[in-house]
N, C-alpha and C positions, 0 to 999 in steps of 0.2 A: 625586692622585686615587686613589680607595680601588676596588679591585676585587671586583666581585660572585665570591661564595666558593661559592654555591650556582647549579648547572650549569643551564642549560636545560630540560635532562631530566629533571632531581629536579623543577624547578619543573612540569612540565608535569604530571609526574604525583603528582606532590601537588595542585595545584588539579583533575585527574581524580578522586582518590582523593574531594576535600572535594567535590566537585559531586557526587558518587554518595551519599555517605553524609550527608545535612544530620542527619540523625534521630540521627544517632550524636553528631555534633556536639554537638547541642544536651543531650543528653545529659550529655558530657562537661563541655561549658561550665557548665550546672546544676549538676553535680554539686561540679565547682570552685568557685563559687558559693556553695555550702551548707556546705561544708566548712570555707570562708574567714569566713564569718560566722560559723559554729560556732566558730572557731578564737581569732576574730579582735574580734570585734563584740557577739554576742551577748550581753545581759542572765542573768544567774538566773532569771528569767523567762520570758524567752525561752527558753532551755535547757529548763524545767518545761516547756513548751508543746510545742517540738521532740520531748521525751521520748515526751510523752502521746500525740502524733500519730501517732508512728512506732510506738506500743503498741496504738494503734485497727488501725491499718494491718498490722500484721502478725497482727494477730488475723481481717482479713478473710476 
């Protein structure tokens, strides 16, 4: 039988940590998300698009 490596204590306050911050969370998971398509997925097309958005978006 294989032994849990991660203590109690890490575990407690890691689920403390993710219960306080969902916002950050979801953030990071998005972020991962977009990156991974970017990387990963995404068409020339989609890239054109991406580009264009984030050129709207930062001219806000």
């Amino acid at each position: 039988m294989t032994e849990n490596k991660t203590s109690e204590a890490q575990l407690k306050a890691a689920k403390k940590w993710n219960d306080k911050n969902k916002d950050k969370q979801r953030i990071y998971r998005y972020r991962s998300y977009a990156r991974k398509f970017i990387r990963e997925l995404a068409t020339e097309d989609d890239l054109k698009e991406l580009q264009e958005l984030i050129h709207n978006r930062l001219n806000d």
